[in-house]
Every structure is written in C-alpha cells, then in structure tokens.
N, C-alpha and C positions, 0 to 999 in steps of 0.2 A: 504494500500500500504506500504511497508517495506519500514524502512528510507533511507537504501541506494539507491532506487528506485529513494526518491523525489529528494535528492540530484543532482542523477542522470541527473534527468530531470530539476533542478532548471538551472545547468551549462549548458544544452544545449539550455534554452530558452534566457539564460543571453547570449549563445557564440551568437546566434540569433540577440540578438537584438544589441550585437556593430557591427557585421561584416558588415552592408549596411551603417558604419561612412563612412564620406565622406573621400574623399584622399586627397592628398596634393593638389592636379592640382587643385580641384576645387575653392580654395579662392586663393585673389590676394596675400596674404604672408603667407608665412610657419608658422608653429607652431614649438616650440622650448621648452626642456627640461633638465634637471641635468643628465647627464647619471652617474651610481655607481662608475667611475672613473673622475669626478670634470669634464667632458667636457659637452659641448653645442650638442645636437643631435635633429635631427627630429624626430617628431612623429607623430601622426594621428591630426589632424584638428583638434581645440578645438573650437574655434567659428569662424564662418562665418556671413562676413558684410550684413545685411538686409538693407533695406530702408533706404534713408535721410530725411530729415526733415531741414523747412528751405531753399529749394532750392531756393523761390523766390528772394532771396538776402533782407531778411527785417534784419536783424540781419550785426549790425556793429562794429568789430573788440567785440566781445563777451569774455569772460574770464572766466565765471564758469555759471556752470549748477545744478540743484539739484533737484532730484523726489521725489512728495510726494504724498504719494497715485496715483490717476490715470494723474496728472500734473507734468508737467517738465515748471522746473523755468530758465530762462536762465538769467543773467548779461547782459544786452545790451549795453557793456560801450558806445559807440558810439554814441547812440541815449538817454545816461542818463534815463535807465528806464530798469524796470522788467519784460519779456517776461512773463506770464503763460501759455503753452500750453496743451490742453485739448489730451491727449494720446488718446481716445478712439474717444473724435467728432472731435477732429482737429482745434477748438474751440481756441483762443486764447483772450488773454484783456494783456494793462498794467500796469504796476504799478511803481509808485512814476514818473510820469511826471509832471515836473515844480518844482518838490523835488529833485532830486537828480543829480548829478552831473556828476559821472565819477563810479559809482558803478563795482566792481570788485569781489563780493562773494556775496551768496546767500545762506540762508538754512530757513528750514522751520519748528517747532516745533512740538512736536506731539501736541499740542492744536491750530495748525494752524497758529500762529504768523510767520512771515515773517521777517528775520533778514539780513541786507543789507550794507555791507563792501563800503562804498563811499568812495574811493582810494581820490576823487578830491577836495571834501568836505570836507576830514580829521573825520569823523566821522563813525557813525553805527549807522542806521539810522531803528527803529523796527515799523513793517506794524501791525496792526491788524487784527484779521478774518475777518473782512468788509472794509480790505486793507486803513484803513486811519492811517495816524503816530500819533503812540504812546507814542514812547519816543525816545529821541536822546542822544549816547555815544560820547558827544566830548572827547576831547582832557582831560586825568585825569589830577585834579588839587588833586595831594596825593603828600605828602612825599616820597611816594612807587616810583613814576614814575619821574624819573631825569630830569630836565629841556637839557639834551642833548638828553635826547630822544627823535628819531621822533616818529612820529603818523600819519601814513601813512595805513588806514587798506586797508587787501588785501583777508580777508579771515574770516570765521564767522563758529562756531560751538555750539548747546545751548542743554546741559543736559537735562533729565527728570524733575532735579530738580528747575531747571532755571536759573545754573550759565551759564552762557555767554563767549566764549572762542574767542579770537582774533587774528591773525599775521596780521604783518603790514610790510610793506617794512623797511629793517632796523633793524626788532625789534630782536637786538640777545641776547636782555635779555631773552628770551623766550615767551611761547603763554601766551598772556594778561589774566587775567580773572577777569570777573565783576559779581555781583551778580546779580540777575532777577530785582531788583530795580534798576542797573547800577552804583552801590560803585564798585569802583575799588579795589581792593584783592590782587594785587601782581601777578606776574609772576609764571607762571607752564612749568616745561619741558624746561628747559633753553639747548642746546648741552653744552659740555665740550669743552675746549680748548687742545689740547694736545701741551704739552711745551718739548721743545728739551733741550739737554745741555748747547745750546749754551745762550738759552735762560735763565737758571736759573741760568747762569758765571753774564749775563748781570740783572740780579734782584738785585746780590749783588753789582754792580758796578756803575748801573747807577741812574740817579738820578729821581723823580716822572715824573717831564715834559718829559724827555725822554724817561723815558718807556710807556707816554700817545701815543708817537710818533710811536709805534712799533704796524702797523695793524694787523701785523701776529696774533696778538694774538686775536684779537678777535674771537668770537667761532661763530659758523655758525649760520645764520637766518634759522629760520625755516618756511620754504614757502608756505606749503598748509596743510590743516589738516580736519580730517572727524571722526564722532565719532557714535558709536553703540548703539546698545539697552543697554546693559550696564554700558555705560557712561564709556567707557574705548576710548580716545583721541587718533585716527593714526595719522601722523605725516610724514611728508616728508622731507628732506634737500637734497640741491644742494650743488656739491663739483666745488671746481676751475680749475679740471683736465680736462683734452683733451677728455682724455678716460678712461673706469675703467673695467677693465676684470675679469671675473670670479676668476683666479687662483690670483690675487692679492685682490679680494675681500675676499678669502679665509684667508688669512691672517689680514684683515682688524682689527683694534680694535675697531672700530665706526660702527654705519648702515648709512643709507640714508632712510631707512623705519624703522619706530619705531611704538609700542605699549604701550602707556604708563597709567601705573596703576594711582591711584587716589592720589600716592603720586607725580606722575612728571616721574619715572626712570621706563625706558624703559621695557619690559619684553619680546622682540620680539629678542630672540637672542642675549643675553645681550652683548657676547664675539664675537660680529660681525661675520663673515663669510659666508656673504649671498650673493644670486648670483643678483647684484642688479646695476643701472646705477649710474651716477651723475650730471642727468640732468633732474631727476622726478618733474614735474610740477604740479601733483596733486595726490590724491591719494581718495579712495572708497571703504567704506567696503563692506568685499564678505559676502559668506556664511561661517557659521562654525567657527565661529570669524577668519576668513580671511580677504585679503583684493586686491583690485586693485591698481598700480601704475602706471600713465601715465608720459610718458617723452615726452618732447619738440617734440620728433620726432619722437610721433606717435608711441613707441613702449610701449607695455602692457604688466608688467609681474602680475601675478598671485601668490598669497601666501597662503598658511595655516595659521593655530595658530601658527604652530612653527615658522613659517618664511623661510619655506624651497618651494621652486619656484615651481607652481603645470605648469605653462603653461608661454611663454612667446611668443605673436606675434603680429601682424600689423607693422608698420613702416610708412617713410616718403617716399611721392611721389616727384621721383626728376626730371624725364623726361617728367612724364605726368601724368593726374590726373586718380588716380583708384580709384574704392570702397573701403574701407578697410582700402586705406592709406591716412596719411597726410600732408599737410604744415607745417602748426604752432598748434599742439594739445595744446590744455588749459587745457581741464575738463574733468572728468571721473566722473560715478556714474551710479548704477545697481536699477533693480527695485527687485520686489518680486519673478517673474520670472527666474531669473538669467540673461534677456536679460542687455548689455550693451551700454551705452550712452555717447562717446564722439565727445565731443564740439569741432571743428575746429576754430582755429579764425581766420588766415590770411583768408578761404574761405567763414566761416560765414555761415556754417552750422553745424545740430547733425549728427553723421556716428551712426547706431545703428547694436550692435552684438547679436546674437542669439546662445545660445552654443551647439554644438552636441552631439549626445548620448554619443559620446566618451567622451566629458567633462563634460556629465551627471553622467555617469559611476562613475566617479573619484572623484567629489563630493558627490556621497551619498556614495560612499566608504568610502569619511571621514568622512562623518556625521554618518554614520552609527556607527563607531570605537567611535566617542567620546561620542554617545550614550551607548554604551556596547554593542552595537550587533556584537559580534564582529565573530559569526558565516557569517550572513549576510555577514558585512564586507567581510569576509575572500573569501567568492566564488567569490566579484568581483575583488579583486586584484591580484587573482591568473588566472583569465581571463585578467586583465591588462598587468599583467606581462608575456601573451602568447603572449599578441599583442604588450609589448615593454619588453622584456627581460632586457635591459640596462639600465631601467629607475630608478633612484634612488629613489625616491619618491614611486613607486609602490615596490619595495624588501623593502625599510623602514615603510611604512603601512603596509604591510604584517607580517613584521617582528614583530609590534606591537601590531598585532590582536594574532599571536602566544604567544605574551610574557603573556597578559592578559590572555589568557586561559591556561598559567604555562605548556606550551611547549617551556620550556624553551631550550634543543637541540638545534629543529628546529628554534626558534627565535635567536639562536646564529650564528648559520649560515645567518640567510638572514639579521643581524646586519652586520655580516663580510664583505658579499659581496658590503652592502649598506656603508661601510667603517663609520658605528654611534658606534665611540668608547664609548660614553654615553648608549648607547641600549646592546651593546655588552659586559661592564662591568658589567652591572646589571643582566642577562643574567647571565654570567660567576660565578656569587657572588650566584646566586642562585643553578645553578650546584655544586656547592663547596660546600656550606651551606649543601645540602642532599648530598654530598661525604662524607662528615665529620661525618654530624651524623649519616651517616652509617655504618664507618669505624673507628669512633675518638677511641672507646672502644678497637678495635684488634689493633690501633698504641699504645695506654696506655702499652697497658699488655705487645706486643710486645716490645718497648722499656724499659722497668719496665726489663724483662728477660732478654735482652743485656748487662743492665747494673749490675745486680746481677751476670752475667756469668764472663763480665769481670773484678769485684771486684774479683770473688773467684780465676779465675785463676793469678791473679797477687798474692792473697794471697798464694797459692801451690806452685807459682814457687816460690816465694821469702825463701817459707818454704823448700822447698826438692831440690833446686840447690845445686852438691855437692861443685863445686870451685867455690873461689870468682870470681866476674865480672876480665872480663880484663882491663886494664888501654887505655882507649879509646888517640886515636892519633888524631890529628887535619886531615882532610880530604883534600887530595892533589887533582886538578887537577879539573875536572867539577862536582865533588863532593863541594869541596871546594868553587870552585864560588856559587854553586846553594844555600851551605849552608851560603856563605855574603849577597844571595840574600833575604834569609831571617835573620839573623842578622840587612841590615837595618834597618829593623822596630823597632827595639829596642836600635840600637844603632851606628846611624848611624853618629856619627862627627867621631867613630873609624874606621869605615866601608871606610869612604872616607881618610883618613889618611893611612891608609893599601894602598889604591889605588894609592894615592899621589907617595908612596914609591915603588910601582912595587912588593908587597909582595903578592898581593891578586886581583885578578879581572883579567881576559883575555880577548882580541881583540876578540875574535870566541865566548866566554860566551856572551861578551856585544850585538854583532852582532844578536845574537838569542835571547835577550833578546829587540831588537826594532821589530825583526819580530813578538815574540808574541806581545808587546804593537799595533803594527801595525794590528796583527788578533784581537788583544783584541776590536782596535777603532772601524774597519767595524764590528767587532756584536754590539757595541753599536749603531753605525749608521745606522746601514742599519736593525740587525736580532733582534731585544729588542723584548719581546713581543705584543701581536695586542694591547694590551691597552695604550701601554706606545714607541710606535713604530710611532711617524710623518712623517718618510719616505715613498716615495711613488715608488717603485721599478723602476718602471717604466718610471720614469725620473731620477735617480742616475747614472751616470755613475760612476765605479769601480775605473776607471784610475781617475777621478778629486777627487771622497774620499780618492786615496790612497796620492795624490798630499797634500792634504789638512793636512795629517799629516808628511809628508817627505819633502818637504819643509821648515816648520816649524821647524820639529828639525834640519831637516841638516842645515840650516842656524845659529840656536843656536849654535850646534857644533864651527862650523867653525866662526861664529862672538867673541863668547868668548874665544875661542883661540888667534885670532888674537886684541884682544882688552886688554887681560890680557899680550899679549907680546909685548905693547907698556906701559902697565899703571903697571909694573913689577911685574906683576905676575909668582908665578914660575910654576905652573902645564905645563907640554907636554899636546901635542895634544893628545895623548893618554890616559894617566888621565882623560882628561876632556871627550874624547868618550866615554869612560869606565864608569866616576863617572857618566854621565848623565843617561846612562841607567839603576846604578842601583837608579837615584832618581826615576827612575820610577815606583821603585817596589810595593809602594800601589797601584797604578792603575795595573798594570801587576798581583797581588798576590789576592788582595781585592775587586778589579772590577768586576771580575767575579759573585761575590754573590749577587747585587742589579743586575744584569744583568739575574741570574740566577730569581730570585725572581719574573722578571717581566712576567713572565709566569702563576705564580701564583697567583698574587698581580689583585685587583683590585681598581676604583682610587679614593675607601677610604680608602686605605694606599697609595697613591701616595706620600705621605710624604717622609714615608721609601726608596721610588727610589730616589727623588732628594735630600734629604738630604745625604745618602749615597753617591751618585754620587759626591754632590757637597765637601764631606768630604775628601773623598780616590783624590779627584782632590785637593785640599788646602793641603793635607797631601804630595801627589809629588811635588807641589810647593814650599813649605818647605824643602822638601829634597835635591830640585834645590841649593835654596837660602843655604843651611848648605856645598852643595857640592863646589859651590865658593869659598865660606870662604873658605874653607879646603883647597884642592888643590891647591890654587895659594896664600894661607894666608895672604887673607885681615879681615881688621876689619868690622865692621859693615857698618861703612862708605865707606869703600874703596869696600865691595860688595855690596849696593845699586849703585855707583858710575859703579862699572862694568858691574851690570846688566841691566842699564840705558841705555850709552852707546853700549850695544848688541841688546837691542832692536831698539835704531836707526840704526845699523848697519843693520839689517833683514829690516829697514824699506826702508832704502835707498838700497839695494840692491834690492827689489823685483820694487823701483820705476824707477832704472837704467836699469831692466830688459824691466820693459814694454816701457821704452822709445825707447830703441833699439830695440825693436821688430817690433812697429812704424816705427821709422825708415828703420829697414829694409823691411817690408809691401810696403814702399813707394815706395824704391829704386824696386824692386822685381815687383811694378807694374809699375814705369816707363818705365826699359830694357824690360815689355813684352808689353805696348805699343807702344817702339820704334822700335822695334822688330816685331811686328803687321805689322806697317805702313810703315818700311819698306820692309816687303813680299808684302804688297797690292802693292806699287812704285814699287815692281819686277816684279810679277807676272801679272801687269797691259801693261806692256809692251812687 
C-alpha cells in the first residue's frame, strides 16, 4: 500500500475515533482550556465523573488519599486511622487504630511501607508491609530545625531512595526532609519572599525586633506535595488573594505549582506565567511528567512538563449536590489508568474520573512528542487542532512536533499563532542560520564591490574636479534645524545655547520633531518585532498609548516653564519647547536601529535591544538635564533643584486632575439622579 494511502487512512481512523467524544451537556461541568490568545474557552469533555466510593458515610472529615497499586489509602482524620480500600474487591481493613491521632497525609513506598503525616500527634508515624509501626518522626531535635518552628505535619512524600519529605502547617522554611533512618537533613524547596521598596527603606532603618514584627515577609508555606518515579518533588502553594486570573497570572513572577529538581528550584516555568488558582489544596502526578492540581473548590487543572494547562474542570457544588462537583475537595491522585480520585471531605466521600478519548487523544499526543515520535504525534494534533482551532496547547504541540523534524517555516508559524516567543525564536535562528549560509558569500563579495567602487570614485572625482569646492554656507531655514538636529549629538551644550538665543531651532521644526518621537514611541510599543514585541494588539488602545506619551511631555513643557519662572530662570517658553525636543534627538535619530534590528534579532542577542534601548533613553535624559542648564542657566545644583520640582509639579497636576474628575463623576451623577427622581415624581402623577 503507498504511504500516502496509510497516512490516508491513519487520519480517518484517528478522525473516527475522537468524533463519538462526549459533548459538553453530558458531564455536570464544562471542560476548560488556554485559547492562542491568553483567554479561558471551552472544549470537548476531558473526563467524566464515574462512581463514588464511600457513600456509606464511614469516612470522617478525611484529608488525603493515595493509590498504590490496586488500593487506595485514604486519611480518616476523624476516626484516627488509615482507610485501605481494595479497588478491585471493594475489600477494605484499617490501619494504625489506637496509634494515631489526627492523621492528615498518607503515601505509600514502592517496597510497600506506609508513611503517615499525624497532624495531632505532631509526628510521622511509618507502617510496615505487615502494617505494624516501624519507626516514629517526632519533633527534630537538630540545630537544623529552630526551636520557633512548629511541627505540625500535614503531608508525606518518600523517594526511591528512602529520603522522606514533609510539610507541616506553618513550615515556610520549606519541605522537611529526613533520611530512611529518620536524621533530619534540613529543608528543600523553601518559596522566596519577594520584598518591595518599601520594605528594603525599612531593612536599613529598623531595628532586628522590629523587623521580626513584619509578617509580610515571611515567604509562603508550602501545602501539599506529590512526587514521581523520578524522584522529582511537585509542590503546591496557596496565595492570600481573593482571586487570581489568568491574565494576571501571566504576569506573575512566582507559580502556585512547582516542579522541583533535586537541588530545591523549581523547573516548572521558572518565570511564572501559568494559568493557575490560589487556593490549590493538593496536587498529583499525571502522565508524561505532568501533573494534577486540586483546589479547595473542587476545580482541577491539568498540566504538562512544561507547565502549560492541558484541561481544567469540575468545580464546587453550591445549590445542590452533583456528580462531578464538590464541597470541600482535599485530595487528588491518578492510578495507572489515567482514571482520577478525589477525596471530598466536608461529604466524606472519593468522586472518581474517567478520561475521554478526547483526553486520551491529547495525552498520547504528548507522550508520543516526548518520545520522538513525532510523526505519530503530528497526525493527532492536527486532528486536535480541527476539533479546537483556538487551542493553544494543540498549535504549540504541533508546532513542536514541526520544529523537531527541522520544518522549521511551518513551526514558525504555528509558534506565532501559539504566541511561544521561546519556540518562535529558535525557529527564527534556525531560518536565519540557513539564510546566511546561503547567502553570507554573495553579501561578502557584494559588499567587498561597494566598497572598492566607492573608494575609486571619490578617488577620480577628487583627481579630475576642474574648480575648487565652493565655500559651503551655514544652512538656513528647515535645512538648518534638521542639521542642529543632528549636531546635538555631538555637541549639544552649543546646540541648546543657539536655542536659548533665538539663533537656531523653530516652533514648526520642534512640532515635527515630537510627532516623529511620538510615531517613533507607538513602533516601539505596539510594532517591535514578534520576538521582542509584549504587546498584545488587541487590548492596546491607540488613544491611551498616545496619552501615555503627550501627557508626559506636555506637562514637562509647561511644568518647567512655569517652575524656572518662579526659581529665575531665564529661558521663554519657547526655548524650552524647542530645547526639549531636540533632547530628544537620540531617541528620534538612534531609536530606530534597535527597533529596526528586532526583526532580525533573536533572544540570544536580546542584549543588543535592551541595552541599546536602555542607552539612546539615558542618552535623551542627558540631553534633558544639559538643556536646563543651558537655557535658563543654572548650575548643577540649581538644575537638579528644577528638575525636582517639575516632576512634582507633573505629579501634583495629574493628582488634581483625577481628583476633579471624581468630583465631577459625583456631581454629574447626583443632577442625573435628581433629575431621574424627579421625572418619576412627574410622570407619576
């Protein structure tokens, strides 16, 4: 059979088998995904709720769950003991009754040891395979573990090797870890703290007890954790917020879901911006060094290796009770199957999910990719991406399955759409790399002849001109401005002196010179290139970009005018419109060529854009600051002194602005209140 044949028919057995996915209607909550523009959208069912387990009510206020092999371990805080349920006979026994206390975690070793987080006991308390105790982790007596620390454990995780991992309520030194003997080791995987301004004014001011007094600072506990065949620790934290949305998560410099290597730091997205809650209660590794995250309430997002959101659904049940949804969710965790198991605890029962083809699809699409097959791969995401176009996750698998087989083009394209300036760069570098070496030899020779051509002709003309040159005139009129506008750059205390004097610079030159710096800004803002371009079009408005730079100066204008002619300054308002814009001339003249570059540039030379950028911006800054002096002839002092003063002046006029805006808001909606109420008192009558 001819390969395009099999091909043929591979896609029509693969379109086969996702079309009878179930629809939305038929589970109790929607399935949810990252569409290629950072929003939340629907998609096809990924799992649908199966059976409960537990309905009898024997299970009291419960808190974590854990499968191993064909049993599921449940926490029975309630009842101070460890559920085992037999998955296949339905079979259950418990364990540690008359032992334990208030147990709140549970896992189980690959050589069957039974490890048990006693929240009430203060301890970790370890089962044998003939379920009788082994050994007990109280309270570490090291130098390692501060007598202010509590010891409170809430959670248990145990290597291949037999180091033993902890979180305990409280512990924001980070996850415990003890060796298989039970020596305490020191903390792993501690969060960072992130410290504000305000807070590094108050390091250098205050005193030890005082700064013991500032909670802010301590850095987050870390709440639940689960760990994989390769002994790589996930990791969940809760944040103090209300709410945490997407498009602010985007921004984020922290996760709430971490993957952490065998040194402690993260490798799940190091640079935060994942689509994530902050109220995740437990977490469970998936397939594919993925993972599960449950939140308090019942919602389940789904992840990759990378950390990028493959599914997110379930939720809480608020009016009444449904399949699917819940109360108070505690615990999450998958078996071999992919089916999944969370632990309700206000209900006191397990909800279990079962995933659809559709979410079959999806996973061996990525297993398939991280294997190499990136053939395989490629048929099923291009069947994903029929059945969800918008889906960010299927144009960026796709796009990876392309890049690996060095179709690089087409991988640059479904990077673009998928907006992975990291895919898109590399991508790009690689198209470049074979431009280059196919062209580098015809740019050599061609530039080699340009410049041989224009050595000889300057050497003929210089030889065979019959008169001498003429005696060049200084350039009058927009000739002349254009040529001060380059003169700044060389020598700009005469530039602004000329201005001062009314010798050199024009009202109509300086005019056109803030509309280009103003076209110059919106290509920086809005048109840079895809690699070096954070703008997202589609929420920019033109008018608040254009605001964002005309305000700013026209306030400078007019603040340092009005500031210089209380603090005797001599420059006119004129001067000072005039000198302003040609400080602007490194950005107006220079800005262009890192702007231009980032077209070409990929972002291992990101150096070159913001070094540039940040140079040609210090470089007008300077020209500001030399333009003060000059024109209104202060010294050093008396222009820091002015330029101080203009920036409160800008600051306090834009706070006077909004205050009367306010107020007028108010007034504006009083008269149409009163104004309302008196139509209805008319029209009533």
């Amino acid at each position: 059979m001819p390969r395009r044949w099999k091909y043929a028919l591979s896609a029509c057995l693969l379109a086969f088998w996702l079309v009878p996915c179930a629809s939305a209607g038929e589970s109790t909550a929607y399935t949810y995904t990252i569409s290629v523009n950072g929003d939340w959208i629907r998609t096809q069912d990924a799992y649908l709720p199966g059976h409960l387990l537990f309905q009898d009510g024997t299970l009291k206020k419960p808190y974590d769950l854990h499968i191993h092999g064909d049993c599921l371990y449940i926490a029975d805080t309630g009842n101070g003991s460890i559920v085992r349920y037999d998955l296949k006979t339905g079979g259950q026994i418990r364990i540690g009754e008359g032992v334990l206390k208030g147990p709140r975690g549970v896992f189980v070793s690959g050589d069957g040891r039974c490890y048990v987080a006693d929240y009430d006991a203060e301890c970790v308390v370890v089962f044998s395979p003939l379920l009788e105790v082994e050994m007990i982790l109280s309270r570490p007596d090291s130098y390692l573990f501060s007598e202010l620390s509590r010891y409170k454990p809430t959670g248990v995780a145990v290597a291949s090797s037999g180091i033993i991992y902890v979180v305990g309520e409280g512990s924001y030194e980070g996850i415990m870890q003890f060796s298989s003997a039970g020596e305490f080791q020191g903390y792993y995987a501690a969060n960072t703290s992130n410290i504000s301004f305000l807070q590094r004014v108050q390091e250098l001011i205050f005193s030890e007890e005082q700064l013991g007094r500032l909670l802010t600072r301590t850095p987050r506990a870390i709440y639940a954790i689960d760990i994989d065949d390769m002994d790589l620790v996930f990791s969940v934290t809760q944040d103090a917020a209300v709410s945490f949305a997407w498009r602010d998560a985007v921004h984020s410099g922290d996760n709430n879901v971490k993957r952490h290597n065998y040194a402690g730091v993260n490798i799940l997205r190091k640079n935060g911006g994942m689509a994530q809650e902050w109220n995740f209660a437990d977490i469970a590794v998936g397939p594919n060094g993925g993972c599960y995250a449950l939140t308090s309430t019942g919602l389940i997002n789904e992840y990759d290796s990378s950390g990028n959101l493959v599914f997110s659904f379930g939720g809480r049940a608020i009016s009444s009770e449904r399949s699917g949804l819940f109360t108070a969710a505690a615990a999450i965790d998958t078996d071999e199957n992919g089916y999944l198991y969370v632990l309700d605890m206000e209900r006191g029962f397990v909800q279990t999910f079962y995933p659809t083809e559709f979410a079959s699809a999806t996973n061996t699409a990525i297993a398939e990719l991280m294997r190499g097959n990136y053939s395989q791969s490629e048929q099923i995401w291009v069947e994903l991406l029929r059945l969800n176009g918008m889906s960010f996750l299927a144009h960026y698998g796709y796009a990876k399955c392309l890049f690996a087989q060095q179709r690089f083009d087409e991988a640059l394209e479904q990077f673009r759409i998928a907006r992975d300036i990291p895919g898109y760069s590399e991508s790009f570098w690689e198209l470049r790399d074979a431009w280059l070496n196919r062209w580098i030899a015809s740019l050599l020779i061609g530039l080699t002849a340009v410049s041989v051509l224009y050595w000889l002709g300057r050497k003929l003309y210089r030889r065979f001109r019959s008169s001498p040159p003429r005696e060049r005139r200084p350039p009058g009129g927009w000739r002349g401005d254009a040529r001060l506008l380059v003169e700044m750059l060389r020598h700009p205390i005469d530039g602004f002196y000329y201005i001062k004097r009314g010798e050199k610079g024009s009202v109509g030159f300086a005019s056109g010179l803030y509309i280009a710096a103003l076209a110059i800004w919106f290509w920086d803002r809005l048109f840079r290139g895809f690699v070096f371009n954070q703008a997202n079009i589609r929420f920019e408005q033109p008018l608040t970009v254009a605001l964002l730079f005309i305000i700013p100066v026209g306030l400078w204008v007019t603040g340092n005018y009005f500031v210089s002619s209380i603090n005797e300054g001599e420059g006119r308002f004129r001067a000072v419109y005039i000198g302003t814009a040609y400080a602007l001339s490194p950005y107006i003249i220079l800005m262009p060529i890192p702007l231009l570059l980032s077209y070409v540039l990929t972002l291992n030379e990101a150096f070159v854009i913001s070094f540039s950028t940040m140079f040609f911006l210090v470089w007008s800054g300077v020209l500001i600051f030399i333009s003060v002096s000059e024109i209104h002839n202060y010294r050093f002092g008396g222009t820091v002194k002015n330029i101080l003063l203009t920036f409160f002046f800008m600051i306090m006029a834009v706070v006077i602005f909004v205050v009367l805006y306010l107020i007028w808001r108010q007034v504006l909606t009083f008269f149409g209140a009163a104004g309302g109420e008196a139509y209805y008192r008319v029209t009533d009558f």
